[in-house]
Each structure stands twice: as structure tokens, then as C-alpha cells.
PDB file of the backbone (N, CA, C, O) and the ligand in Angstrom, with CONECT records:
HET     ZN  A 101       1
ATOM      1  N   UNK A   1      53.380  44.617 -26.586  1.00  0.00           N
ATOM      2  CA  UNK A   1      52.279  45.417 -27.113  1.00  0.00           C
ATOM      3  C   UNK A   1      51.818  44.835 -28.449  1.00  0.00           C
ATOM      4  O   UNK A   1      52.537  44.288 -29.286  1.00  0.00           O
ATOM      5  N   UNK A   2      50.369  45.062 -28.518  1.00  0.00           N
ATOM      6  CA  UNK A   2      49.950  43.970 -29.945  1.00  0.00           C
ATOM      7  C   UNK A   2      49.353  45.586 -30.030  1.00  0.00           C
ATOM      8  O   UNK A   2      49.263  46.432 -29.141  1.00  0.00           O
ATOM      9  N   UNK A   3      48.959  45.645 -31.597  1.00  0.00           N
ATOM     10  CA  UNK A   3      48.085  46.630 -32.279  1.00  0.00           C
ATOM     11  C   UNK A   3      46.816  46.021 -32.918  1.00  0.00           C
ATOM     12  O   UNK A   3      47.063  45.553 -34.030  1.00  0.00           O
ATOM     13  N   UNK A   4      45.718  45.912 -32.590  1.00  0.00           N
ATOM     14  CA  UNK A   4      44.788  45.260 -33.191  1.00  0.00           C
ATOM     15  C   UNK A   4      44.233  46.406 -34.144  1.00  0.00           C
ATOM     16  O   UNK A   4      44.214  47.613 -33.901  1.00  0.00           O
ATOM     17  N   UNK A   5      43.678  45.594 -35.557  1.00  0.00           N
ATOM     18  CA  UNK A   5      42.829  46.840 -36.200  1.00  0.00           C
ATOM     19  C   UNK A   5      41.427  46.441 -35.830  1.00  0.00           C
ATOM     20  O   UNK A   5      40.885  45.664 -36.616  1.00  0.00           O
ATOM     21  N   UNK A   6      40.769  46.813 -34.823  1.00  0.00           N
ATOM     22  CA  UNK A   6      39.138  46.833 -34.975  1.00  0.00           C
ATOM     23  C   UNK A   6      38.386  47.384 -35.283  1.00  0.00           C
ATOM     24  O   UNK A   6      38.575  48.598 -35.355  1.00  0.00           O
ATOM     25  N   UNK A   7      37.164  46.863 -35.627  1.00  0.00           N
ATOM     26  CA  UNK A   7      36.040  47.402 -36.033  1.00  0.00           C
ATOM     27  C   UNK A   7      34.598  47.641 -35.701  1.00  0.00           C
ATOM     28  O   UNK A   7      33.982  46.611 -35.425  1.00  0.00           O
ATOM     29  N   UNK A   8      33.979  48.652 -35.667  1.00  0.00           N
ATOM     30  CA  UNK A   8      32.754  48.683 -35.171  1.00  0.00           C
ATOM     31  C   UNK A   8      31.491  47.979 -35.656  1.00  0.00           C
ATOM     32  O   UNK A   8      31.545  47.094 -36.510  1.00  0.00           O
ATOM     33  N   UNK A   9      30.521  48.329 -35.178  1.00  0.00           N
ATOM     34  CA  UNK A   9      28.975  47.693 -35.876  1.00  0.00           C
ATOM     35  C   UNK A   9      28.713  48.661 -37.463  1.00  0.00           C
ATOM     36  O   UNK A   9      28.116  48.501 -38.527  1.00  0.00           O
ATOM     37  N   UNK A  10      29.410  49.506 -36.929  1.00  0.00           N
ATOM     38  CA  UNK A  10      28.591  50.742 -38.118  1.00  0.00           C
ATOM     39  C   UNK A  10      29.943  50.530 -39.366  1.00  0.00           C
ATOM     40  O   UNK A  10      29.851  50.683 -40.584  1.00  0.00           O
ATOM     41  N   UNK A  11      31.049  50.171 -38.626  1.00  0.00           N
ATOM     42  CA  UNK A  11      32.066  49.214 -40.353  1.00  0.00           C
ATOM     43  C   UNK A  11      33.106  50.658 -40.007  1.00  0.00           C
ATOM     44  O   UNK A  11      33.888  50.999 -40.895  1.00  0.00           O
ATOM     45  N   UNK A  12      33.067  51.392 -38.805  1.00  0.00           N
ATOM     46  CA  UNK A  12      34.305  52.131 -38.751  1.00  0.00           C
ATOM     47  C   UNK A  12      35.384  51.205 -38.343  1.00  0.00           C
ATOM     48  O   UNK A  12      35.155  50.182 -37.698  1.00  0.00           O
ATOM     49  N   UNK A  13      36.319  51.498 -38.645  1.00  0.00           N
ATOM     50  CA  UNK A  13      37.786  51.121 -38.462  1.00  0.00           C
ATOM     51  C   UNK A  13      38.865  52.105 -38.048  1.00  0.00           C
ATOM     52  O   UNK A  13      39.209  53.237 -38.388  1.00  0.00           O
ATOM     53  N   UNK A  14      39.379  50.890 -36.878  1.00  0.00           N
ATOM     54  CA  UNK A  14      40.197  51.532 -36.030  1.00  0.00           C
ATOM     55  C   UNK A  14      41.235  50.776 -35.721  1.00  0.00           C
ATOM     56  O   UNK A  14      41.165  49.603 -36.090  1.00  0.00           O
ATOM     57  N   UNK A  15      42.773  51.331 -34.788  1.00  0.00           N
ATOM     58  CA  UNK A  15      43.800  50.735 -34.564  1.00  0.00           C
ATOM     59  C   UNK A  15      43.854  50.663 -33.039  1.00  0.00           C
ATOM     60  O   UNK A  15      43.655  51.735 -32.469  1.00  0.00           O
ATOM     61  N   UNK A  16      44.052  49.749 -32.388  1.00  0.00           N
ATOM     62  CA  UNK A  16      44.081  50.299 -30.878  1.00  0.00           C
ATOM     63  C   UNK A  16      45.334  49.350 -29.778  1.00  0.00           C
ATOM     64  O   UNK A  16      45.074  48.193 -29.445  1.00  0.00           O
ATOM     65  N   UNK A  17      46.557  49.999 -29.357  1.00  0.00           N
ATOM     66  CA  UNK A  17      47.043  49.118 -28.784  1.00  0.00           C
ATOM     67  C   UNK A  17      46.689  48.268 -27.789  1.00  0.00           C
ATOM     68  O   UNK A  17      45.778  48.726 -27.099  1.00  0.00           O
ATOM     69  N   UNK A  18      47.087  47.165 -27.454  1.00  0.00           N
ATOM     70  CA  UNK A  18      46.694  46.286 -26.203  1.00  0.00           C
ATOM     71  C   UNK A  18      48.553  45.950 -25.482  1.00  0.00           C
ATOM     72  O   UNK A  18      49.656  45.944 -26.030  1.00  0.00           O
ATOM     73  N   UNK A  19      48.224  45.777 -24.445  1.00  0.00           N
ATOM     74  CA  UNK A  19      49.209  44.872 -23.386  1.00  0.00           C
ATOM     75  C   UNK A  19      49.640  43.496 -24.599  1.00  0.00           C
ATOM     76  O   UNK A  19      50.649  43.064 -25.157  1.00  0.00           O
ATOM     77  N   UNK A  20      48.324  43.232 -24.546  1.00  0.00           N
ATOM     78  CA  UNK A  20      48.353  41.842 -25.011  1.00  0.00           C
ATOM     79  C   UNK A  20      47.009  41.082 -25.429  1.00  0.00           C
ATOM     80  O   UNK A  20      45.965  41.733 -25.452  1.00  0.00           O
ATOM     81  N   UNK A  21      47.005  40.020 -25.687  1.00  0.00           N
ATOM     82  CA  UNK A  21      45.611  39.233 -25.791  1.00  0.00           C
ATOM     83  C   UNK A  21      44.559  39.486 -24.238  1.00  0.00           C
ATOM     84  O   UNK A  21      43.401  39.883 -24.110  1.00  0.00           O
ATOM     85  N   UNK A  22      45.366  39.144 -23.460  1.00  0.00           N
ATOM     86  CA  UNK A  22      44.459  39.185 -22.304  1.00  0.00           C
ATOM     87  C   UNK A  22      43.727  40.431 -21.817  1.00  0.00           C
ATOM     88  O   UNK A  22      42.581  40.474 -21.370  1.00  0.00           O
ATOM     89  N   UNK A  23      44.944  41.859 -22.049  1.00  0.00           N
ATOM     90  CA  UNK A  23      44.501  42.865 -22.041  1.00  0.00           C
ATOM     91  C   UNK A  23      43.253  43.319 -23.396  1.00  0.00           C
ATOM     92  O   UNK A  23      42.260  44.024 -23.218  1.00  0.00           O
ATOM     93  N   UNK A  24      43.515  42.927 -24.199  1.00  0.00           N
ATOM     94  CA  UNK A  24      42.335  42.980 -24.818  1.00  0.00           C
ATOM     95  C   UNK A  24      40.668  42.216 -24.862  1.00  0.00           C
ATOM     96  O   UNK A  24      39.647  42.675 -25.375  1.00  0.00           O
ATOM     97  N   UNK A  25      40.804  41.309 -24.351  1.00  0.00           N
ATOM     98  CA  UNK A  25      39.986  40.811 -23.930  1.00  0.00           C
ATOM     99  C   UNK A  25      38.964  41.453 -22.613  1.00  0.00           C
ATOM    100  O   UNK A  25      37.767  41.648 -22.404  1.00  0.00           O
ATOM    101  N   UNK A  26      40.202  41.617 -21.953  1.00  0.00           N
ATOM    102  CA  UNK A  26      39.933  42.857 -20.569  1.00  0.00           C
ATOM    103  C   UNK A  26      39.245  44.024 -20.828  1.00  0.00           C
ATOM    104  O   UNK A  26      38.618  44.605 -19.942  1.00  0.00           O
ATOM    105  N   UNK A  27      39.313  44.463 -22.095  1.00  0.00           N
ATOM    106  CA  UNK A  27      39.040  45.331 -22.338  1.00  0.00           C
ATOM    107  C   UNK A  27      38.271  45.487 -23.023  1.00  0.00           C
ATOM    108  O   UNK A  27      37.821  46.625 -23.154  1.00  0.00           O
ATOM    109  N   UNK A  28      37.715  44.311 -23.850  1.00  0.00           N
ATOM    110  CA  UNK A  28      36.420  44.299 -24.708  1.00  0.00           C
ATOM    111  C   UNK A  28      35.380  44.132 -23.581  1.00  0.00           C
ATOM    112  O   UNK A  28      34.295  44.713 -23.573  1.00  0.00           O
ATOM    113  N   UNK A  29      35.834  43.251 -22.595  1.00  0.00           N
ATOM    114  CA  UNK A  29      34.763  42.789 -21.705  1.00  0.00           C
ATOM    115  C   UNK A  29      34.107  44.063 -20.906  1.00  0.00           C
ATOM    116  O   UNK A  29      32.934  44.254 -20.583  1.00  0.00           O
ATOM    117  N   UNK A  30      35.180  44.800 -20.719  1.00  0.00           N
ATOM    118  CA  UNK A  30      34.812  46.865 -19.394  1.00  0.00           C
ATOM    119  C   UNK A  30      34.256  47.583 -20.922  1.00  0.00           C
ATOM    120  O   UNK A  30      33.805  48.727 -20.880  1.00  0.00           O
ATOM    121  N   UNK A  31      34.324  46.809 -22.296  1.00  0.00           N
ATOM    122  CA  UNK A  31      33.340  47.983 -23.253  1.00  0.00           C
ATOM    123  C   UNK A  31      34.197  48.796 -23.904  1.00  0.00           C
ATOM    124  O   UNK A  31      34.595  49.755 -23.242  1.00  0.00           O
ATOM    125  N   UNK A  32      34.722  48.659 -25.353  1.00  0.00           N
ATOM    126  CA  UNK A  32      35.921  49.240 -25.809  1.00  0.00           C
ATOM    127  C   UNK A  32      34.624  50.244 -26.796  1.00  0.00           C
ATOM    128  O   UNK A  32      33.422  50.065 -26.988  1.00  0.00           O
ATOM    129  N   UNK A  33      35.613  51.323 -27.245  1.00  0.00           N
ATOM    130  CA  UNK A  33      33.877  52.535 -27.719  1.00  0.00           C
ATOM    131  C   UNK A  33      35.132  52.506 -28.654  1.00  0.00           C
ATOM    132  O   UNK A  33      36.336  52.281 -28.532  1.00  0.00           O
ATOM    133  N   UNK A  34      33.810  53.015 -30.154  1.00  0.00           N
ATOM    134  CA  UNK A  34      34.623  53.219 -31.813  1.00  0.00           C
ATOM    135  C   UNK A  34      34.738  54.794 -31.243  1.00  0.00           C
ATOM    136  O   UNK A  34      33.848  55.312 -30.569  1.00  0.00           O
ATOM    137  N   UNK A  35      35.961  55.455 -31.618  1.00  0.00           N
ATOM    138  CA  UNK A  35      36.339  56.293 -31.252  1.00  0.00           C
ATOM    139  C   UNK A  35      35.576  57.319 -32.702  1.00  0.00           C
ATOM    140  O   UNK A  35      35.453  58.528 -32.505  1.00  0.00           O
ATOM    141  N   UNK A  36      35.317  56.984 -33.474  1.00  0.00           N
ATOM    142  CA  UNK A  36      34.059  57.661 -34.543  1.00  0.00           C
ATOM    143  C   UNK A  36      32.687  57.741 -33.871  1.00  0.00           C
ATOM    144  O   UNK A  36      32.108  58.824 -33.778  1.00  0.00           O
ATOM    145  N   UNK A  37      32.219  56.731 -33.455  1.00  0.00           N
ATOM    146  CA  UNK A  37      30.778  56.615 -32.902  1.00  0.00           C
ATOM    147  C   UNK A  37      30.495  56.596 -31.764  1.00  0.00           C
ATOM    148  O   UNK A  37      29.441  57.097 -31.370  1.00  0.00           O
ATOM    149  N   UNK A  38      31.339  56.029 -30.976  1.00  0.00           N
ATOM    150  CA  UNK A  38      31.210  55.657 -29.919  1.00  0.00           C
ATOM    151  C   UNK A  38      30.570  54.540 -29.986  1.00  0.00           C
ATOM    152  O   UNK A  38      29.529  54.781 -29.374  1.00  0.00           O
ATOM    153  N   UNK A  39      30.540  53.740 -30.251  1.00  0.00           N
ATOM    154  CA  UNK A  39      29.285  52.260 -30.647  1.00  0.00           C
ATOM    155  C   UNK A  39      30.627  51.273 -29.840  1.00  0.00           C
ATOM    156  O   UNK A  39      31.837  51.296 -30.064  1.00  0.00           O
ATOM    157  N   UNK A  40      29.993  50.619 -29.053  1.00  0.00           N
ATOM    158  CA  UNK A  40      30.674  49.760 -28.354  1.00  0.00           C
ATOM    159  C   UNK A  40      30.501  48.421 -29.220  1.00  0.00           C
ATOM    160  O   UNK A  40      31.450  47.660 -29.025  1.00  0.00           O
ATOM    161  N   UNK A  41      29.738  48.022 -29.945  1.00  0.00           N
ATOM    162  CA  UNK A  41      30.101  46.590 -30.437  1.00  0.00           C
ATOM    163  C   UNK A  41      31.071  46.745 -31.552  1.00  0.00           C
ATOM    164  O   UNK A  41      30.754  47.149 -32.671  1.00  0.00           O
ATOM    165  N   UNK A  42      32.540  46.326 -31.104  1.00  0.00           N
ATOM    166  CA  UNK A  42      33.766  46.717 -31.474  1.00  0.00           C
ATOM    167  C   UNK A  42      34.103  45.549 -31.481  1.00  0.00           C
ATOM    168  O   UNK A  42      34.072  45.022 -30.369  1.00  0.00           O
ATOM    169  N   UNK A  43      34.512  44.733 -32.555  1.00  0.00           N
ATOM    170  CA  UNK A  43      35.467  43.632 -32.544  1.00  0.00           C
ATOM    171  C   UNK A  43      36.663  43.634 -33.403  1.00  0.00           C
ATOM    172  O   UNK A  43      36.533  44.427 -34.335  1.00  0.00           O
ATOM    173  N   UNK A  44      37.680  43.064 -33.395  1.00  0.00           N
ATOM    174  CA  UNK A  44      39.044  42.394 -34.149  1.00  0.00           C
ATOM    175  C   UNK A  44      38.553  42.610 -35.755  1.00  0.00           C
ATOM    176  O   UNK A  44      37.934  41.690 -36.289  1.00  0.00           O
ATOM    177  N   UNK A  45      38.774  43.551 -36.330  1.00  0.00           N
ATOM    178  CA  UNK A  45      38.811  43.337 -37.540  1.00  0.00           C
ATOM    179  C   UNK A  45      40.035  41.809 -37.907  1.00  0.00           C
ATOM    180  O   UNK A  45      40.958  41.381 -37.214  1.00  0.00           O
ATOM    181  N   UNK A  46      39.520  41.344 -39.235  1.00  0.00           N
ATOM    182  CA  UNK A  46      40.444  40.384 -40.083  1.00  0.00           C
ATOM    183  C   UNK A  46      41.266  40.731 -40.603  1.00  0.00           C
ATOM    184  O   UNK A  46      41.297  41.051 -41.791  1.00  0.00           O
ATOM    185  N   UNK A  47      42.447  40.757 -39.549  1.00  0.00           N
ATOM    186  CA  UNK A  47      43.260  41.241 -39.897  1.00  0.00           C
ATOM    187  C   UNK A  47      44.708  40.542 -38.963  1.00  0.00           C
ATOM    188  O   UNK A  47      44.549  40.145 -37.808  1.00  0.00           O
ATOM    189  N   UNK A  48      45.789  40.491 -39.518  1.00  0.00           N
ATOM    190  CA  UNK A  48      46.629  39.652 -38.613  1.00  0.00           C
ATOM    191  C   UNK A  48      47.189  40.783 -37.764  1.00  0.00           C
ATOM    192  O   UNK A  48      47.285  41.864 -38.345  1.00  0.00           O
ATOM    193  N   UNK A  49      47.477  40.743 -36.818  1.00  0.00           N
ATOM    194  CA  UNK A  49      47.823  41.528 -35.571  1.00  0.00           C
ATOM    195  C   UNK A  49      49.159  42.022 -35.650  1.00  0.00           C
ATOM    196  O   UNK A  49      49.988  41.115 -35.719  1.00  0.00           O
ATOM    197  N   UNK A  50      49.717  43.407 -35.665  1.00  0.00           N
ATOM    198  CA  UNK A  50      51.004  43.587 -36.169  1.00  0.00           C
ATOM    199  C   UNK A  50      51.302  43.565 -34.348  1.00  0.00           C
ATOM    200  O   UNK A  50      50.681  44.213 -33.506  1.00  0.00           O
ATOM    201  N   UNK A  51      52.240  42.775 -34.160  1.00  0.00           N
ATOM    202  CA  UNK A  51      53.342  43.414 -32.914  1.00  0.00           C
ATOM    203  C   UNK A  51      53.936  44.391 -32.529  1.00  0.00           C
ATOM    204  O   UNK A  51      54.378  45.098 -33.435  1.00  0.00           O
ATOM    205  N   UNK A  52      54.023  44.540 -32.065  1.00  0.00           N
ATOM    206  CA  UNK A  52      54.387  45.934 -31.127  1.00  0.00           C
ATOM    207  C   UNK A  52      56.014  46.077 -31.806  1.00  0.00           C
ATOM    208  O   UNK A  52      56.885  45.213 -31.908  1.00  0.00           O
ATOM    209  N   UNK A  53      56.020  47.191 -32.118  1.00  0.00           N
ATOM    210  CA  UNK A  53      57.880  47.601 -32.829  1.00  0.00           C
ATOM    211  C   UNK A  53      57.857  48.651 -33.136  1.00  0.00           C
ATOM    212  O   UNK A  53      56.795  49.221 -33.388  1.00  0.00           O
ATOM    213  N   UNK A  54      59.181  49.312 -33.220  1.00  0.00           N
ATOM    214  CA  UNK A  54      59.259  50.668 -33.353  1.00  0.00           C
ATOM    215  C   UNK A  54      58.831  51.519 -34.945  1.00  0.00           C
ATOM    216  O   UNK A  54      59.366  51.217 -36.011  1.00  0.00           O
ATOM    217  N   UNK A  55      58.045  52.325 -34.832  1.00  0.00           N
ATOM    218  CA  UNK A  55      56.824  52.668 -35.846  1.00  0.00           C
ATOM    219  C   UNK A  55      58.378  53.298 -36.532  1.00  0.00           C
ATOM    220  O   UNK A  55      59.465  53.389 -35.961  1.00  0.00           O
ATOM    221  N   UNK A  56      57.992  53.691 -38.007  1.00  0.00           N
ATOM    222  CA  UNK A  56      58.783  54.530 -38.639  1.00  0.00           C
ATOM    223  C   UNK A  56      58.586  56.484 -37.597  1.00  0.00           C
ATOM    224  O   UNK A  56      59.369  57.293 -37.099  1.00  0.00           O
ATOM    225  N   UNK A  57      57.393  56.390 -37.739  1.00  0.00           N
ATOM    226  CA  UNK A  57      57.534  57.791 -36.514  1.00  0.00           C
ATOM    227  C   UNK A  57      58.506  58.132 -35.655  1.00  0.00           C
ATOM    228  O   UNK A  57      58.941  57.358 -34.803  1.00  0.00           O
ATOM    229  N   UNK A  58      58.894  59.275 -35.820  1.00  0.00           N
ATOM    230  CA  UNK A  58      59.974  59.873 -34.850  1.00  0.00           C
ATOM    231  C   UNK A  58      59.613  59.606 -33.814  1.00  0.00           C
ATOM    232  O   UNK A  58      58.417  59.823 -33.619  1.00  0.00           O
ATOM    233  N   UNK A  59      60.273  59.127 -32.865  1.00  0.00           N
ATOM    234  CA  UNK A  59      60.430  59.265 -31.767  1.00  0.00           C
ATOM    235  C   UNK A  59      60.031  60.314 -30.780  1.00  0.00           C
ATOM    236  O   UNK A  59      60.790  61.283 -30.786  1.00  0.00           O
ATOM    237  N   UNK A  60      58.716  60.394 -29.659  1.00  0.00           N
ATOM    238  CA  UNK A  60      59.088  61.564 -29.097  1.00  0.00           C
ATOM    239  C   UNK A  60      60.164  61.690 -28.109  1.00  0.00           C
ATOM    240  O   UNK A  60      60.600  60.746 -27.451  1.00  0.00           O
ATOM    241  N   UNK A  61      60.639  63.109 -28.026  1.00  0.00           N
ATOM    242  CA  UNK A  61      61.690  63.460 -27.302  1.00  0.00           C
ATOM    243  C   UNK A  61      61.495  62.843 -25.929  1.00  0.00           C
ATOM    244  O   UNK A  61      60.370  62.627 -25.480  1.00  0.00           O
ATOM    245  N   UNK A  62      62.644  62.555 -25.254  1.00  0.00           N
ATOM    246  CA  UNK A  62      62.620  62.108 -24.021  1.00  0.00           C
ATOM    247  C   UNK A  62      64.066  62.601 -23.251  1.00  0.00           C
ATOM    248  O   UNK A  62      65.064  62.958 -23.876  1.00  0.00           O
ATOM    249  N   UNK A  63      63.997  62.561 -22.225  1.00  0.00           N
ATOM    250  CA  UNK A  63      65.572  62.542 -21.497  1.00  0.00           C
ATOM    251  C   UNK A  63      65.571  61.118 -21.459  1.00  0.00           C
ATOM    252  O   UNK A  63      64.808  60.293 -20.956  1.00  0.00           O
ATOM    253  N   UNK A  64      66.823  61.027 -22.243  1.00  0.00           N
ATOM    254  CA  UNK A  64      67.121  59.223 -22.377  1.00  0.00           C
ATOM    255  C   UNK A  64      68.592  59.615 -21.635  1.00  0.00           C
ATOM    256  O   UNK A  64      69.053  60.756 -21.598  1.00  0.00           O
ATOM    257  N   UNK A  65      69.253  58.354 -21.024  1.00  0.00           N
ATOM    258  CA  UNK A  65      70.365  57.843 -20.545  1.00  0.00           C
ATOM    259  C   UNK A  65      70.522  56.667 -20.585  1.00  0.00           C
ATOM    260  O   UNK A  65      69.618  55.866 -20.345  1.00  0.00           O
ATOM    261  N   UNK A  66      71.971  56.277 -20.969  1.00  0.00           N
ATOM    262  CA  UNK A  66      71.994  54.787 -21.175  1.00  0.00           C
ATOM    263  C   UNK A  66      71.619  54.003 -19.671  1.00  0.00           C
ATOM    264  O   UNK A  66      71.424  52.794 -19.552  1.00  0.00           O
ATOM    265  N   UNK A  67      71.575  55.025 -18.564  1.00  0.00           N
ATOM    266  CA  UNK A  67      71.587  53.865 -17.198  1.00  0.00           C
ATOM    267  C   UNK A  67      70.023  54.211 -16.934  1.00  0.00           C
ATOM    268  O   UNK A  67      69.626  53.489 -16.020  1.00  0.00           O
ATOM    269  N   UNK A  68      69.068  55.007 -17.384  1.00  0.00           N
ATOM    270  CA  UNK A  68      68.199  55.314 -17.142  1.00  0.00           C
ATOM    271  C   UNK A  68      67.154  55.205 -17.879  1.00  0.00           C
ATOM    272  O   UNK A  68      66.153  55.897 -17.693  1.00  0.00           O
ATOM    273  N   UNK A  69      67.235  54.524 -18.597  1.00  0.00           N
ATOM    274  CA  UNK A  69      66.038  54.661 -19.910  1.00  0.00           C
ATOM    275  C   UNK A  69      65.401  53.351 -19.796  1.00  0.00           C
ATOM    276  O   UNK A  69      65.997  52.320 -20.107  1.00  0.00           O
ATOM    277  N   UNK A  70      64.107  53.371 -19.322  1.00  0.00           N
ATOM    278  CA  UNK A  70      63.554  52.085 -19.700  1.00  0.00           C
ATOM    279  C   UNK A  70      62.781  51.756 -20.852  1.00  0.00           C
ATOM    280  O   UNK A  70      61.802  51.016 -20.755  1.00  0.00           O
ATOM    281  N   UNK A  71      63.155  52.263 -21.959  1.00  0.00           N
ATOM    282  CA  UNK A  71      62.347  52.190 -23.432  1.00  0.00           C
ATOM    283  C   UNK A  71      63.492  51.071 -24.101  1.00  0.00           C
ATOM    284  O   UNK A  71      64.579  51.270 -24.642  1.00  0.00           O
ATOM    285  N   UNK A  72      62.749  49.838 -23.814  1.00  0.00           N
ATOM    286  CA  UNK A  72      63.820  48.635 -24.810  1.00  0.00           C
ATOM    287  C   UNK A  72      63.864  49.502 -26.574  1.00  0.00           C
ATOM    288  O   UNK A  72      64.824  49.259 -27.306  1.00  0.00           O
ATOM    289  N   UNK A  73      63.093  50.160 -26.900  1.00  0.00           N
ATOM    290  CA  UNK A  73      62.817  50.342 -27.966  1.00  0.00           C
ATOM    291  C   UNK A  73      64.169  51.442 -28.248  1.00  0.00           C
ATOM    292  O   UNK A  73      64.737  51.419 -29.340  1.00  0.00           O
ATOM    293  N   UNK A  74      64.555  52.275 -27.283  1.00  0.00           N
ATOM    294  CA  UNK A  74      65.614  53.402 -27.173  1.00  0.00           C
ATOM    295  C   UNK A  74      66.914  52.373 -27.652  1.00  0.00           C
ATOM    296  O   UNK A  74      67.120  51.257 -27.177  1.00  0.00           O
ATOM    297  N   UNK A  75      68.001  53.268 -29.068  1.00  0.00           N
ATOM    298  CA  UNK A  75      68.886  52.886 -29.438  1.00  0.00           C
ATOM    299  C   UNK A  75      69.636  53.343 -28.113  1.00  0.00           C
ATOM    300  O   UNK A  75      70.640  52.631 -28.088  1.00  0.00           O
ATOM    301  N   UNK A  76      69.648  53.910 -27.351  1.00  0.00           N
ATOM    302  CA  UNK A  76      70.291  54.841 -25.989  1.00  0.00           C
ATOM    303  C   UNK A  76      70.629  52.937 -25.160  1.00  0.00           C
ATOM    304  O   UNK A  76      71.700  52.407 -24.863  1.00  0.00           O
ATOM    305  N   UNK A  77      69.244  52.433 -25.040  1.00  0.00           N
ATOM    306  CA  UNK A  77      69.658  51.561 -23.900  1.00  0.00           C
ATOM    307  C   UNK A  77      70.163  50.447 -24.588  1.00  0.00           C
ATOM    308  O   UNK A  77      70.895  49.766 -23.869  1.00  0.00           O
ATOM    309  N   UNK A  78      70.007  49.971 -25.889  1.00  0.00           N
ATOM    310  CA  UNK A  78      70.482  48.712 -26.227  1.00  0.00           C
ATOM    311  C   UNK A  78      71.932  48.896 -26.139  1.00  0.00           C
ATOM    312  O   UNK A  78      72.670  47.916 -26.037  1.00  0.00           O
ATOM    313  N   UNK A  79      72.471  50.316 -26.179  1.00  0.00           N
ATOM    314  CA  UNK A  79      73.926  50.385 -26.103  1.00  0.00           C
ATOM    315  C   UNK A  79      74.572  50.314 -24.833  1.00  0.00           C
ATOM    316  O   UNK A  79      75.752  50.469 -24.519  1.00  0.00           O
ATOM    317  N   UNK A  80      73.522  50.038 -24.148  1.00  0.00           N
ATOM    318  CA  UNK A  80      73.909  49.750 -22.736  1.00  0.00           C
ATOM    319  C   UNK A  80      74.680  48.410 -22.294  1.00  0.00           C
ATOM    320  O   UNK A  80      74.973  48.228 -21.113  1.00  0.00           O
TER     321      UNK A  80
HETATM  322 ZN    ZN A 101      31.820  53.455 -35.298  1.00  0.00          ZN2+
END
């Protein structure tokens, strides 16, 4: 998961996850909307792309199990 910060025509700024490069691309191309304006000419703000990692944010709750959890991010499964 990449986090891009983009930006609109009108200079709103926004955060939006992607898959990846390709998924974003995918997704500029089907028309990504500023979630302020709705203004679709939305590009990559200048900004270096933070990677995907576990936010300081709590965690939401889940039924985790160490044999069942597919969240690499879950301290549950790395103890697996
Ligand atoms: Zn906007």
C-alpha cells in the first residue's frame, strides 16, 4: 500500500491510499474526484510517497488469531 498526498485543480489537498503505482494510475485513468470538490483533475502532489505501515492509530478491533489473521501488520500473526 503506497499513500499518495494529492491534489486538486482548485489546490485542495488530499491523502489517498493506492495498491500501488499501477493501481494508481488505474485509477487516475477511471477519474479519481477531490473529495472537497469533487474536481477530477487530481494529481500527485510533491511530495515523496510514504509506504504503507502501521499508522500510530489504534488499531481497529478485530477477532485476531495467531492461525487466522491475515493482517501482516497484526503483532497476533508475526508471533506466529
Ligand atoms: Zn478540490
Amino acid at each position: 500500500m503506497i499513500l499518495y498526498a494529492l491534489r486538486c485543480e482548485c489546490g485542495h489537498e488530499f491523502d489517498q491510499w493506492f495498491d500501488n503505482m499501477a493501481d494508481y494510475d488505474a485509477k487516475k485513468a477511471s477519474g479519481l474526484n477531490c473529495p472537497s470538490c469533487g474536481g477530477t483533475s487530481v494529481s500527485k502532489a510533491i511530495m515523496a510517497p510514504r509506504v504503507g505501515k502501521a499508522q500510530a492509530a489504534p488499531a481497529p478491533m478485530h477477532a485476531c488469531n495467531p492461525v487466522g489473521c491475515g493482517n501482516s501488520m497484526c503483532p497476533m500473526a508475526q508471533m506466529a
